[in-house]
Each structure stands twice: as structure tokens, then as C-alpha cells.
N, C-alpha and C positions, 0 to 999 in steps of 0.2 A: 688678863688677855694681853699678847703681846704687841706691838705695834711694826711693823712694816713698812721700808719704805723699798718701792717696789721702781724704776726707771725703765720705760719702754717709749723708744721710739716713734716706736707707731701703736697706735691707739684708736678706734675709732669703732663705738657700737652699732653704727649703719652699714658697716661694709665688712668685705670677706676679709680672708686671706690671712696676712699680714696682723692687719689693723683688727680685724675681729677675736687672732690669738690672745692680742695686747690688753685688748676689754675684758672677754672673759677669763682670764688667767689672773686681772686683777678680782672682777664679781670672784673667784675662784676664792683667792689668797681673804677675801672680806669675808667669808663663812666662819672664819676661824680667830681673825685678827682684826686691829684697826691696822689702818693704810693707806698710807704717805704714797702717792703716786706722781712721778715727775715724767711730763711729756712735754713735746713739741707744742706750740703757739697752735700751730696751725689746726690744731686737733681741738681747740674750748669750744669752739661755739656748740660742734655738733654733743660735746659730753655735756655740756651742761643743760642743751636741746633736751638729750635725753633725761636726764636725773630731772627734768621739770617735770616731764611727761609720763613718768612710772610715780607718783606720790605714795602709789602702796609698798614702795622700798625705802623709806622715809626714814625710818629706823637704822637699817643696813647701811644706808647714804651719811648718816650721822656719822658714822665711826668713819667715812673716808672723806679723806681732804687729796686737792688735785692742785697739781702745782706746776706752773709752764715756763719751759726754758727755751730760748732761742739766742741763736747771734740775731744782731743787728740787721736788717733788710739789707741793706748797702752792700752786706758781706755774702749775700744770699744769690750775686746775677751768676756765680759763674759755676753755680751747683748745677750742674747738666750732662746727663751720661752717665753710666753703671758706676765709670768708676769714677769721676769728679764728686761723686753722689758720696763714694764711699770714704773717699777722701775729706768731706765735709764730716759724714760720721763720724770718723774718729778724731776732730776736733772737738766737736760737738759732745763725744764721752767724756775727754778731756776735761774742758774750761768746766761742763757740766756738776763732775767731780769737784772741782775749785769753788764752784758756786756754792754747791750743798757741803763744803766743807767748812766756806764762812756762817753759813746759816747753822748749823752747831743743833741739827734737828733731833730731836729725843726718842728717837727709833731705837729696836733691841738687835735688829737683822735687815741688811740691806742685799736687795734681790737688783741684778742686773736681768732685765727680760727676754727685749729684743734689739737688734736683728739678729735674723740666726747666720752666724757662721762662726769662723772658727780660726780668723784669722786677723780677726778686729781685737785686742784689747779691751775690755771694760776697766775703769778708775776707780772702782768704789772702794777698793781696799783701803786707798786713802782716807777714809772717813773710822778707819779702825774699829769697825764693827763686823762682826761674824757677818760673811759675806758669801751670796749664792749667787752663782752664775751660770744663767743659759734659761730658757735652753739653748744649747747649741749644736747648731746645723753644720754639717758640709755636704756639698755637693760633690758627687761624684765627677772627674772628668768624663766628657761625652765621649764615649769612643769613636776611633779615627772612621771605623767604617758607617759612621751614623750622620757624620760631617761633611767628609768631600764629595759623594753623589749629587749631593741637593745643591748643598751649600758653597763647595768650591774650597781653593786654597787661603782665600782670604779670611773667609770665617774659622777656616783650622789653625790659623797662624795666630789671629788673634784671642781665639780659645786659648791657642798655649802661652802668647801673651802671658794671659789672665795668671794662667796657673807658676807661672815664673814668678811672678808679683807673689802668690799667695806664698809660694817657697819661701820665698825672702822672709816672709811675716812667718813661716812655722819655726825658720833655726835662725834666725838675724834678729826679729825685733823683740828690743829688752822691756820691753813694755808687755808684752804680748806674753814672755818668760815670764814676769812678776804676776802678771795676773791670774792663770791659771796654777803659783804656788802660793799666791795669798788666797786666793779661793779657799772657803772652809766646806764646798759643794760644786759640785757642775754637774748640773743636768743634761746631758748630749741627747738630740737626738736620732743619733745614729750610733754603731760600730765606729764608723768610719772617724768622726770626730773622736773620737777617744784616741782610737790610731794616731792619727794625724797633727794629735795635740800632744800625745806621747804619756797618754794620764795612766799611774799605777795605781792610787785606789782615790777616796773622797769625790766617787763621780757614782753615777746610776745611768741606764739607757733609758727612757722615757719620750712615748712621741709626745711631739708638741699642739698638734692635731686633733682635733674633736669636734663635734656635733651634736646640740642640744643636749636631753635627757632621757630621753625613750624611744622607743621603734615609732618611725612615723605610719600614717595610713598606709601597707604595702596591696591594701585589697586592688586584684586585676581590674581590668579597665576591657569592659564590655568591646569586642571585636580588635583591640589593639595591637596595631602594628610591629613588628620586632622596630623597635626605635632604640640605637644608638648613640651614645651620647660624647662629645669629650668636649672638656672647659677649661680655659686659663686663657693664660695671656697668651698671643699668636708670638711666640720665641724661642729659637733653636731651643732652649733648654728644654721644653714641655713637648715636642717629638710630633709637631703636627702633621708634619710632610710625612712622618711612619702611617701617621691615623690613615689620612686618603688616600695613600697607594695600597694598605691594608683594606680599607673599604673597599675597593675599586676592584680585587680582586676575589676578596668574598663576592662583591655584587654581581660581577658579571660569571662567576658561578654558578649564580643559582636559575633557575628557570622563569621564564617571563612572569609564571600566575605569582610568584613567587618573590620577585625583582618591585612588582608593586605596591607588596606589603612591607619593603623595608625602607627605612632612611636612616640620614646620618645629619646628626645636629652638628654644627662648632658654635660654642657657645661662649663669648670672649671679644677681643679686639688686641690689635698691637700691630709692631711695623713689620711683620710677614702675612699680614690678610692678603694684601696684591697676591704674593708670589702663590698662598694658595689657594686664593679663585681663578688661577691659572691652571694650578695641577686638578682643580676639582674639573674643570673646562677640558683641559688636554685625556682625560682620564674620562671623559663621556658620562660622567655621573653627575651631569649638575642639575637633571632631573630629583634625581633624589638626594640632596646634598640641600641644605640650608645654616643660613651662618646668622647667628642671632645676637646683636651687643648687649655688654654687660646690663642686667635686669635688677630691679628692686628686689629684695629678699624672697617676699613673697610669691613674685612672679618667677622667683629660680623654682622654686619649690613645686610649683605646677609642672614645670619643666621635666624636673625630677620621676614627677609620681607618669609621667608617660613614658619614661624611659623604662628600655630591656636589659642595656649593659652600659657599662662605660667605658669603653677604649681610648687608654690612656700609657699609649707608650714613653712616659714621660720621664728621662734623666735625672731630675732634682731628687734631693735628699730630703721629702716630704712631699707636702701634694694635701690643701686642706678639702679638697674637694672627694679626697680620697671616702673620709668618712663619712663625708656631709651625704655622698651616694649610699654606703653603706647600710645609714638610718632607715633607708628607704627599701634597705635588701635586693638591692643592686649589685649584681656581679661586677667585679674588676679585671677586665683584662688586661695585662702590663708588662713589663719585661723585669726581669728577675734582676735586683738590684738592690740599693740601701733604702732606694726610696719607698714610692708605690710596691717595689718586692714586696718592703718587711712590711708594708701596713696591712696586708689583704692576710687572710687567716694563711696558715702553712700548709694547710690542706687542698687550696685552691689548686685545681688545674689548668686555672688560667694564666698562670705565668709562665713568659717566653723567653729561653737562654737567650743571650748575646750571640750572635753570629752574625753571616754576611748580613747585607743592607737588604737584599730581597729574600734571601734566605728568612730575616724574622719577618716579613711582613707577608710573606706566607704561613709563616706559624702562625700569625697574629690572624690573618684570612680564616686558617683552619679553625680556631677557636672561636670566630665568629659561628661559624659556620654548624661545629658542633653544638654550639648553645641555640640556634634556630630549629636545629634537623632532632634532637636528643633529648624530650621534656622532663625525663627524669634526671638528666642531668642539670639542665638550669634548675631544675626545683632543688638539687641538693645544691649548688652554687649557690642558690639567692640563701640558702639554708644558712651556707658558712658567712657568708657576709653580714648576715643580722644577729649569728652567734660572737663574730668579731667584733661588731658595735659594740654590741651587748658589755661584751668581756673588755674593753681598752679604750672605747673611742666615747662615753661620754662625758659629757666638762664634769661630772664631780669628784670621776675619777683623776681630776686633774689637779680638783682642791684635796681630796687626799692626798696624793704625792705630796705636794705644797707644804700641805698641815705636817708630812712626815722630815722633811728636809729641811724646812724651816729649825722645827727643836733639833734635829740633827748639828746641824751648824750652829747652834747657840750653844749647844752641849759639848761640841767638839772647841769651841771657843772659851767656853769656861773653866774647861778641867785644864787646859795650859795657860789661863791667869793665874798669876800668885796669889795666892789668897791673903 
């Protein structure tokens, strides 16, 4: 059995997103291997919370060992904002590399995990071991017409900011050059990052995304409402301002008997909640509009099982909530893209080209609209969403890839050692 050492950022088995890719991607890579896991400080209490509290994984927990890196507190006040955030990160890969470089750890395959982008370096090559990287994300740029309606000049300027910066790091940083040609693997999860990184082969497309192991309860729910659903963080990136002007026009289409069997959940928190209990107010829908902050796991999942669809016009190049719906044979409505596009089966009708600002949130209306008015249609939509879980979205299809890439990379590392 080979041994693993796996570094992810974020980690954390109580929570979503991010942090819950990091957990199970490591439970994932322990099916198959022992494994060296290095995280953030900040991340112990709650992992080892856990591992006290499961004892029937006793066995499994033996073969992993957890090991925590930080800078110093002192160096920690002025990590604030996406990108001072991001700029801490790629210290933090850095010195992290140097660290585990003195430690001289008896690993066969060192896995870079998270974050996902595509424009951060990882360091691990320097530790001279057949090395796997990613997965790795990019985000699409938002387009200009999805930006200055809502948002104005100021949020478009600094979107492209952003992406001036990420130019720099595709053809400028030699860090960034090294890493992706010492990679013995790269996991991308998109198109788009393969593009963008400029990879000719030693990569594969795989989402990073999943959701338990089986179809959950999708049995109907006695007299239940068409209930809409959409979740994340309230952030230009995740397209909430498309959701409620899309609601607002589905809603006030349909007929009164009809207006009170629907809603729309936001399910989430972040610094655009103000501006959209404005639009839910300006928009005459805050009858049927409710906004719920982030919930205990369990309490998502009730959530879940009352919901009709999910309306998720969201920009990002992923979306974990993508399939965490899907378990549950939840349609996805979304707009055609790297992200939410390619996660929802190909067969879906629910997905809405790019076009004007009110142009798609009319599509987006219409596709409400046909999934409430058309039951053979929702029945064959929940149909392709639980045949998409099925086939891509859950974690052990993710410890396979793993178990395949791993020997990949150790193979591809051995036959150009000299013997």
C-alpha cells in the first residue's frame, strides 16, 4: 500500500463547499492508501472532533496521520479580502513546501489538493516526488452584460482588475511555469483550466464536486408547493440578482390560485443580502421570497427534500451545491457554461445561453414556468438529474479517479528514473 501525502487548504468535515471537498477527497484517497495530510491550524479541533466521534472508522483513521501548518499569528492581521487572502495563499504553498521539505516525510506521491484555481502555483515538486495537482478550477469571467445593470462600473472594473492580475500569473509567473511542467498529473476541473494553463497532455477533466453515495429519499411530499430553491454565498460570482428578477417574472406570470403555491428560498449569507432584500422588496415578491442563513447539514437536507428546482444562475467554474441537489433529483436550472453548464446531465433543458441581462432572465422565467405548467417534463428532468448523480457525482467515484492517478503519476515517474 502506497502512502500519500495529500495538502489542502481547507479541510473541514462539518461544513460544505470548499472545506467538505478537502475532507472527503482525503476519506476518498484513504480507501486505497495510508495518508500524510497537511492543513491549516485552524482546521484541528474540528478534525480531530470528528475522528473521536466516528470510533467505528478506527482502522481507516490508523492508516492517516494529520499534520498542521501555519504562519505565525503576528503575520495573520492583514490576511483580509479575496485577494490579500490570495496572496497569503501563495506564501503559505511556498514556506509550506520548505517545511515538508526539512521533514524528509516517506511518502511515494505528493497530491496538491485545494484551492481550486489556476493561477496559484503549488511547491510540491520540490520535495521530488511524483506529484499530482488540482484539482484545478477556473472561473470563467462574468460577462459585461451580467455586471453593469446591477452592479455598475465599479464592480466591472474591478472584475477586470482581477483578471489582469490572473494574466500576469498565466504568461509571467515562473513559479506558476514550473509547476504545472513538474506536475507528473493535473486534475482540472474544467475545459477552461486546461486552456488557460496551456496543458498538452498529463492532465484529465474531472469535477471536483460530489455528494454522498446514493440517491437520497426523493419520495413527493404530500400537497407540496412548487418550491424553488438557490444557495451560496450572496456574491456577484453566484448570479443572485439573475435568481430574483427571474423569479419575479415567473411569479407575477402565473395566476393568483397559482402565485400561492409557489416560493423562493435564498439559502446562504454574504455582503449582497442588503442589496437583495431590496430587489426582493422593489420586485413585489417578498410575500413569497424567504432568505434562510447558512444551516447545520442536516437541516440543509430537509431543505432539500422540499424543494422543486434549483435556480442557479451562477458564473463559477463549479458550484458544490450543484450535486448535493441532484442526490435528491432536483432539476438544475442554469446558464450554459463551464460551471453549473457542464455539471447538470447534457440532456437537460434547463440550461440558458448567454445573452442580454433580461433577455436570460426571461429564459430563466420560462424554464421556471415550464417545469410548474409541464409534469411530464419535470418527471423526465428530476429523471436526468438523479441519472447524472448516479453516473459522476458520488465521493467514490472520486476515490476511483484518485486510486487511477495516483499509480498514473508514480508510473509516469519511475520509467524516467534511471534504474
Amino acid at each position: 500500500m502506497k502512502t500519500v501525502l495529500i495538502t489542502a487548504y481547507a479541510v473541514h468535515p462539518y461544513k460544505g463547499s470548499e472545506d467538505a471537498m478537502g475532507w472527503n477527497m482525503i476519506m476518498q484517497a484513504l480507501r486505497h492508501h495510508c495518508v500524510i495530510a497537511v492543513t491549516r491550524k485552524n482546521n484541528r479541533a474540528a478534525i480531530e472532533q470528528y475522528i473521536q466521534a466516528h470510533p467505528e472508522n478506527e482502522a481507516d483513521f490508523a492508516r492517516l496521520r494529520f499534520l498542521y501548518f501555519d504562519w505565525p499569528l503576528w503575520m495573520l492581521f492583514w490576511k483580509k479580502g479575496p485577494l490579500l487572502s490570495m496572496v497569503y495563499y501563495y506564501g503559505w504553498q511556498f514556506t509550506l513546501a520548505l517545511w515538508l521539505l526539512h521533514r524528509r516525510l516517506p511518502v511515494d506521491v505528493v497530491h496538491n489538493l485545494n484551492f481550486h484555481n489556476d493561477w496559484t502555483p503549488s511547491f510540491l515538486w520540490l520535495l521530488g516526488k511524483p506529484f499530482v495537482w488540482g484539482h484545478v478550477g477556473h472561473h470563467s469571467k462574468i460577462p459585461r452584460q451580467y455586471l453593469l445593470p446591477v452592479y455598475g462600473k465599479r464592480a466591472y472594473l474591478k472584475d477586470r482588475l482581477l483578471w489582469v492580475i490572473k494574466h500576469v500569473s498565466w504568461y509571467a509567473d515562473p513559479f506558476l511555469y514550473l509547476c504545472r511542467k513538474k506536475a507528473d498529473a493535473v486534475i482540472c476541473m474544467n475545459g477552461d483550466a486546461v486552456q488557460k494553463l496551456r496543458l498538452k497532455n498529463n492532465y484529465i477533466i474531472h469535477p471536483s464536486v460530489a455528494a454522498g453515495e446514493t440517491l437520497a429519499d426523493t419520495s413527493p411530499l404530500t400537497g407540496a408547493a412548487f418550491h424553488i430553491l438557490s444557495v451560496g454565498r450572496f456574491v456577484t460570482l453566484k448570479g443572485f440578482d439573475i435568481t430574483v428578477l427571474s423569479f419575479a417574472l415567473f411569479y407575477r406570470s402565473l395566476p393568483p390560485e397559482q402565485q400561492s403555491q409557489v416560493k423562493l428560498t435564498l439559502l446562504g449569507s454574504g455582503p449582497l443580502e442588503p442589496l437583495l432584500r431590496k430587489m426582493v422588496q422593489d420586485e413585489g415578491v417578498s410575500h413569497a421570497v424567504q432568505f434562510i442563513p447558512w444551516l447545520p447539514r442536516e437541516q440543509v437536507d430537509a431543505v432539500y427534500k422540499q424543494a422543486s428546482v434549483l435556480l442557479y444562475p451562477s458564473h463559477e467554474g463549479a458550484g458544490m451545491v450543484v450535486p448535493e441537489v441532484m442526490r435528491y433529483a432536483i432539476p438544475v436550472v442554469c446558464l450554459r457554461n463551464s460551471g453549473p453548464g457542464q455539471l447538470v446531465h447534457p440532456d437537460s433543458q434547463l440550461i440558458v445561453k448567454h445573452g442580454s441581462y433580461w433577455c436570460t432572465t426571461r429564459k430563466l422565467a420560462n424554464r421556471l414556468q415550464q417545469l410548474l405548467q409541464d409534469k411530464a417534463f419535470a418527471a423526465n428532468e428530476k429523471q436526468l438529474s438523479a441519472a447524472r448523480y448516479c453516473q459522476l457525482f458520488r465521493w467514490s467515484v472520486r476515490g476511483e479517479m484518485l486510486k487511477n492517478i495516483y499509480h498514473y503519476a508514480i508510473e509516469k515517474n519511475s520509467s524516467r528514473t534511471p534504474a
